[in-house]
N, C-alpha and C positions, 0 to 999 in steps of 0.2 A: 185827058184827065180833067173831069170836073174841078175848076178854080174852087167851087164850095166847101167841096171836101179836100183838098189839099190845106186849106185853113186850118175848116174843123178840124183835121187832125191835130195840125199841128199845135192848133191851141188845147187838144186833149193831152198832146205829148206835154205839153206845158202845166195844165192841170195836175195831170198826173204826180210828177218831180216834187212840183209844190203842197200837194198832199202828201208824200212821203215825208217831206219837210215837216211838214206842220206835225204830224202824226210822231217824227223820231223826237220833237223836242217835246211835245207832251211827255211821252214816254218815259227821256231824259229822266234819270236822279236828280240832277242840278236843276233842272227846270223850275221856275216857279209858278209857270202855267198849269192847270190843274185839265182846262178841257182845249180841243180844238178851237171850236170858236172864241176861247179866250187869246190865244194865238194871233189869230185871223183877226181880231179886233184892233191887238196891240202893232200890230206888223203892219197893217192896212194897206199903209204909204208905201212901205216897203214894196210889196209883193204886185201892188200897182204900177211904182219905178218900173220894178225890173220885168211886168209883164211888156211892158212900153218899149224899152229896148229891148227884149227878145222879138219882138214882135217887129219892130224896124232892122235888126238884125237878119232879120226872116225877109221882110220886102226887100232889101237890097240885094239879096241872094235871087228872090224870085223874078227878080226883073233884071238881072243879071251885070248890078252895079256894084255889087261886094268889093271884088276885088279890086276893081280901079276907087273904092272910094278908101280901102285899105292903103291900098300906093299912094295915091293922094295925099296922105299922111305922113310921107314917108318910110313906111314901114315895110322891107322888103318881105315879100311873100312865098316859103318854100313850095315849090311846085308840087307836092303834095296836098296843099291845102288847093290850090289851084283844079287839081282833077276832080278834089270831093266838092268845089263848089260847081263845077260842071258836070255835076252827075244831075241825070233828069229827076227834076222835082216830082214824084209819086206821093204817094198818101203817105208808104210806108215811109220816106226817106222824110217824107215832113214831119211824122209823126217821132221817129228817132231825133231828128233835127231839134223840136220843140222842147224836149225832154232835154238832149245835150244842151242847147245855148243856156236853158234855165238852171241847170247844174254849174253850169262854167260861171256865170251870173252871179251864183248865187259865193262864190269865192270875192267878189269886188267890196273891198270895205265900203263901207253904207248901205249895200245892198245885201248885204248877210242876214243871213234869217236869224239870229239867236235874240234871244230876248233879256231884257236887262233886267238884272239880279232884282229885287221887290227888296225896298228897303224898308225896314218898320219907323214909323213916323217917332219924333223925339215923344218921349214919355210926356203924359200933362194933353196929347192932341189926337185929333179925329186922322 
């Protein structure tokens, strides 16, 4: 399998999530985002964090040091997780892969996509 496009996928899988994202909080009633890019502007940091660790999340699995660097931590490992990270890396499992780590990611406080409430400045100011 070309290393290229096991990426590319993967990074499409990740795109992808994160446009759904951006897109349901526009959407959102609550929202006080009005467009996408106003989203993508306010979130910036965010959405770069968590490309960052999906994206190391991703090489640990590919070069096949996930799980010892899970243990490492002490964090025992059901052997289920164990077969799914020993399933051969393909486009399509990258490209699922990219989409799930970005999902699960996106559950870690600081790393949350929602955007903060727009508060009207004190009367009297700009």
């Amino acid at each position: 399998m070309n290393m290229f496009l096991v990426w590319f996928v993967f990074i499409v899988g990740q795109a992808l999530h994160l446009f759904l994202q951006i897109d349901a909080m526009v959407r959102s009633s609550t929202s006080p985002a009005t467009s996408r890019l106003t989203v993508l502007k306010a979130k910036a940091s965010t959405f770069a964090a968590r490309f960052f660790v999906c994206t190391m999340i991703f090489w640990l699995w590919f070069d096949g040091q996930l799980v010892a660097v899970i243990q490492g931590t002490g964090i025992s490992v059901p052997s289920w997780v164990t077969a799914v990270v020993g399933l051969h890396i393909s486009a399509g499992v990258a490209g699922l892969v990219g989409f799930a780590i970005d999902s699960a990611i996106a559950y870690i406080p600081g790393l949350k996509s929602t955007l903060p409430q727009d508060t009207p400045p004190p009367s009297g100011t700009k």
